[in-house]
C-alpha positions in Angstrom: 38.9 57.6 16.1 35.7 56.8 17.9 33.7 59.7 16.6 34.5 57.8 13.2 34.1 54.3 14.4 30.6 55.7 15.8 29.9 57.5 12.3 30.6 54.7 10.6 28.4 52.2 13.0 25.1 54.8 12.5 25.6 54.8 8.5 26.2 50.8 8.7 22.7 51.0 10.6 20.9 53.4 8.2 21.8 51.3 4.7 20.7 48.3 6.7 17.1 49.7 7.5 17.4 51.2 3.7 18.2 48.0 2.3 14.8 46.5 3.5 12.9 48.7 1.3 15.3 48.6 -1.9 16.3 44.8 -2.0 14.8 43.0 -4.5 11.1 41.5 -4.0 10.0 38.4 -4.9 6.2 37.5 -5.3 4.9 34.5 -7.4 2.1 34.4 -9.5 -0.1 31.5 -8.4 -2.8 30.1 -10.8 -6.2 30.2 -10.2 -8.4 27.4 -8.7 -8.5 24.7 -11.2 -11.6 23.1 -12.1 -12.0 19.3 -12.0 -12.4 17.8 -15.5 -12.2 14.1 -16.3 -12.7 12.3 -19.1 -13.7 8.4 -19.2 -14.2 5.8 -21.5 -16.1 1.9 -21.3 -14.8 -0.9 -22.4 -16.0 -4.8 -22.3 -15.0 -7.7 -23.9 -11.5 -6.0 -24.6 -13.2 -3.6 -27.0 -14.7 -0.5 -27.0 -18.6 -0.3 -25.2 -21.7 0.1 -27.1 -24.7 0.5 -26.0 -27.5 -1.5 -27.9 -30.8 0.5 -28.5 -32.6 -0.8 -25.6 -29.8 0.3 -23.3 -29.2 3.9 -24.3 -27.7 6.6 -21.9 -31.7 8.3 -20.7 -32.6 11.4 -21.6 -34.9 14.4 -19.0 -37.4 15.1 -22.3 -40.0 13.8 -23.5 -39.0 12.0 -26.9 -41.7 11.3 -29.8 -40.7 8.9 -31.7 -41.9 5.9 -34.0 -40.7 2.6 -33.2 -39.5 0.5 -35.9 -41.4 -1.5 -38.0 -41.6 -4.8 -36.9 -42.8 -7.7 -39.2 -44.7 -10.2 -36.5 -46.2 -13.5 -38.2 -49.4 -12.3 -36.9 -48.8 -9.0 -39.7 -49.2 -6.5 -36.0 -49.8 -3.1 -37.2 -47.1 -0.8 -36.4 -47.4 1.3 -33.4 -46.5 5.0 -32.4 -45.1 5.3 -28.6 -44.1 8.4 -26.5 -41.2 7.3 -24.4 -40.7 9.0 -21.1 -36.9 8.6 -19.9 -35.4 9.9 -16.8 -31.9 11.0 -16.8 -29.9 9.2 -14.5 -26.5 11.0 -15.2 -27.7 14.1 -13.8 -28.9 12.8 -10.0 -25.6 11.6 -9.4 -22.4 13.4 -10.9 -21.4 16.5 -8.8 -22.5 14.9 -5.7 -20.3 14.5 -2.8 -20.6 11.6 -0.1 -19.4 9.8 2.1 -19.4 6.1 3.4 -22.1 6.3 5.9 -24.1 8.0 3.1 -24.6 4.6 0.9 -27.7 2.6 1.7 -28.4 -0.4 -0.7 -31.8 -1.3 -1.3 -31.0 -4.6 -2.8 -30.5 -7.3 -0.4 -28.5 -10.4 -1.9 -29.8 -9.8 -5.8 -26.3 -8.1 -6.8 -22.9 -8.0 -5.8 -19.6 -6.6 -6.8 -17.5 -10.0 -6.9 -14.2 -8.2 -7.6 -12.6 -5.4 -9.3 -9.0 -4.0 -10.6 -7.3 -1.3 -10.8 -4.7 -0.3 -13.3 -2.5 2.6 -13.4 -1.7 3.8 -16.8 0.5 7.0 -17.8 2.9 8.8 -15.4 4.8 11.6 -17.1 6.8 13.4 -15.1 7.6 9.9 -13.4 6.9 10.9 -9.9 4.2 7.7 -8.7 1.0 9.7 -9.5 -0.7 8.9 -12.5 -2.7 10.6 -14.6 -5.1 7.8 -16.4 -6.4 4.8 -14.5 -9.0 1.8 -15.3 -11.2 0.1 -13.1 -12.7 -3.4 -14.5 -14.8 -5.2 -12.4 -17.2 -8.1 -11.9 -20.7 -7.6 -11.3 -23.3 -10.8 -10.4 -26.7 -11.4 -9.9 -29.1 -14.0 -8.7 -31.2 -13.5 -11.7 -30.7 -14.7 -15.1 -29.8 -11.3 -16.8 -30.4 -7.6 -15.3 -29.8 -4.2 -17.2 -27.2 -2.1 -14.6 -25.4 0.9 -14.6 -22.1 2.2 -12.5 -21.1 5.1 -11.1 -17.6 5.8 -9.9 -16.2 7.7 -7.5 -12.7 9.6 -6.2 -12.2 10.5 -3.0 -9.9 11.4 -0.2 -10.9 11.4 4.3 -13.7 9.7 3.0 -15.7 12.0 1.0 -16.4 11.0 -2.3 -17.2 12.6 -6.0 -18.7 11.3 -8.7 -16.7 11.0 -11.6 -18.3 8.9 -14.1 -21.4 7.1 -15.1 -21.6 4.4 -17.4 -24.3 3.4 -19.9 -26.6 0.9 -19.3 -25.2 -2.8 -19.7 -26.6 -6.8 -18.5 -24.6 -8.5 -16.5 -26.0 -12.6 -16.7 -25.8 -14.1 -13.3 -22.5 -15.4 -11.9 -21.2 -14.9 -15.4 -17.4 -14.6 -14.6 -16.1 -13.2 -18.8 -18.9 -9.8 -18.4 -17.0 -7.5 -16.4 -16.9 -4.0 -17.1 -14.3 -1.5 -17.5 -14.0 2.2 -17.1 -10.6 3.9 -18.3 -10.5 8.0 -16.6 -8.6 10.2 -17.5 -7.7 13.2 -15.3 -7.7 16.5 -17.0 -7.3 18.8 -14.7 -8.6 19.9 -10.4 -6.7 16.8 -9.2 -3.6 17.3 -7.0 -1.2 14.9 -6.9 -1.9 12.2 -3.9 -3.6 9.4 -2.7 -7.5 8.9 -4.1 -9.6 6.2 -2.6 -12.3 4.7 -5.5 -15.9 3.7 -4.8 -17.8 1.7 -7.3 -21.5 2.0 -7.0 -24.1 -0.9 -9.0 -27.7 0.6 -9.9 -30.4 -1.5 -11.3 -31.4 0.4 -14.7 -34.7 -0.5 -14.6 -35.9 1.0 -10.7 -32.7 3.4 -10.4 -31.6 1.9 -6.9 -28.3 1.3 -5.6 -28.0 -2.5 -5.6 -24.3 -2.7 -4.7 -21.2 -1.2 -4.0 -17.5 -1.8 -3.1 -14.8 0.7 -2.0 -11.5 1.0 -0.1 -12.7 -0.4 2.9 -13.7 -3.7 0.8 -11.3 -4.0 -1.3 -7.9 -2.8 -0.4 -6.4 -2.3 -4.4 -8.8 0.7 -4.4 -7.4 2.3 -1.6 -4.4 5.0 -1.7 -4.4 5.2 -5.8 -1.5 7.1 -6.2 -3.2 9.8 -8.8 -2.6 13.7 -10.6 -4.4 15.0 -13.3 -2.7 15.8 -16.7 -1.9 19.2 -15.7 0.2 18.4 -12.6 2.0 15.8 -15.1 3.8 18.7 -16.6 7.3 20.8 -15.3 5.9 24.4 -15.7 8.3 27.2 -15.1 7.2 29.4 -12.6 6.0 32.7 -13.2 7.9 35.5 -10.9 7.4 39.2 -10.8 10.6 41.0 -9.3 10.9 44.7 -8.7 14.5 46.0 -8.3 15.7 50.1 -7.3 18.8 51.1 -7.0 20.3 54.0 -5.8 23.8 53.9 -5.8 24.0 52.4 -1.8 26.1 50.4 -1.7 28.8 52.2 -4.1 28.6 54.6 -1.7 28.8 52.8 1.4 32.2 51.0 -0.4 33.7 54.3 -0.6 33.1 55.3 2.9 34.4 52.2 4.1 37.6 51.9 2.0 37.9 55.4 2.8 37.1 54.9 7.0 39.8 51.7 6.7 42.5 54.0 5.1 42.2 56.9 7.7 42.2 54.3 10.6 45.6 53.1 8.8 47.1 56.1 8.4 46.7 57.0 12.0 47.6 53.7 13.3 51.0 54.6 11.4 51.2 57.8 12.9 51.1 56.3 16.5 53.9 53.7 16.2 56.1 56.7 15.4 
């Protein structure tokens, strides 16, 4: 009886340490990094923005144009111009920075007098959105000043440009020419909490004139944000590798056949 109780404990022991290698595995298939993508679009005056021809987004080369004819009273002759441009878009999307990086050159000759934030389309309905707007308010002391923005995401206070907007005026304390930018998030955004900065340029010298971000203005802190692809249930991918062998068939038999001997001879002894 204990030479079998014994057997039985060693087998028990052996399919155990067998079992490690023969159970099913289980390894998931994880995507690969995603890159960031974002698409945007201006708005102001509750329509669509568009840049007039002395505002248009800058170009790095050289162009050669001719200006268009333009009938003076004085009949001016008209005039053939090379128009060096600088881009602008280039120097500041891609860069990272944080809070203590911003330095404003302007001092009182533009200011960010408020903005909002709206959260547009949710999906999957779990409170991160994948498409937000950003309208704000920019003044000057000066009767009208051509200005661009660029905005920001960012999380433990590094930031990364996003977006930069075309040229536009804003005319003084002018309270009906804010400007709105609508983002959409494509893809490289997990779900969680973005803080926005908002940068002002002056279009003519390229400096940073103003600025607002999370730590003035509170609604553009924690934005609850995903890009599109995080919107979407995918089903996971999973790779599972099976073998077997017959084990525990086996290991059944020995058992039923171990419990029916132990019987037997239990019988045995009450006689």
């Amino acid at each position: 009886m204990k030479k079998l109780l014994l057997a039985l404990a060693t087998y028990s022991a052996f399919t155990a340490v067998q079992l490690n290698f023969t159970a099913p595995a289980h390894a998931t298939i994880e995507s690969d990094s995603q890159l960031k993508a974002v698409e945007s679009k201006e708005y102001r005056y509750e329509k669509p923005f568009v840049p007039s021809a002395s505002l248009e987004s800058k170009t790095t080369d050289t162009v050669n144009r001719q200006r268009d004819e333009i009938q003076s009273s004085d009949g001016a002759l008209h005039q053939d111009a090379n128009i060096v441009e600088t881009e602008k878009h280039t120097q500041h999307l891609g860069i990272n920075k944080s809070s203590s990086d911003i330095v404003v050159s302007s001092i009182n000759e533009f200011w960010i007098y408020e903005s909002w934030v709206s959260l547009e389309q949710d999906i999957d309905y779990d409170g991160y959105h994948s498409t937000f707007s950003i309208e704000f308010d920019a003044d000057t002391i000066f009767t009208r000043a051509p200005v661009y923005a660029v905005l920001y995401l960012g999380r433990n206070d590094v930031y990364e440009a996003i977006h930069v907007t075309s040229d536009f005026y804003i005319y003084s304390e002018d309270s009906t020419d804010t400007f709105t930018i609508e983002s959409n998030l494509l893809s490289g955004y997990a779900p969680g909490d973005y803080d926005i900065l908002l940068e002002l340029y002056d279009a003519d010298t390229e400096m940073l004139v103003a600025f607002t971000d999370a730590y003035d203005d509170s609604a553009l802190a924690y934005v609850p944000l995903e890009s599109e692809n995080y919107e979407y249930v995918a089903e996971e991918t999973v790779v599972i590798v099976e073998e077997y062998g017959g084990t525990w068939t086996f290991l059944t038999l020995v058992l039923l056949g171990g419990l029916a001997f132990m019987r037997r001879l239990s019988v045995r002894s009450q006689r």
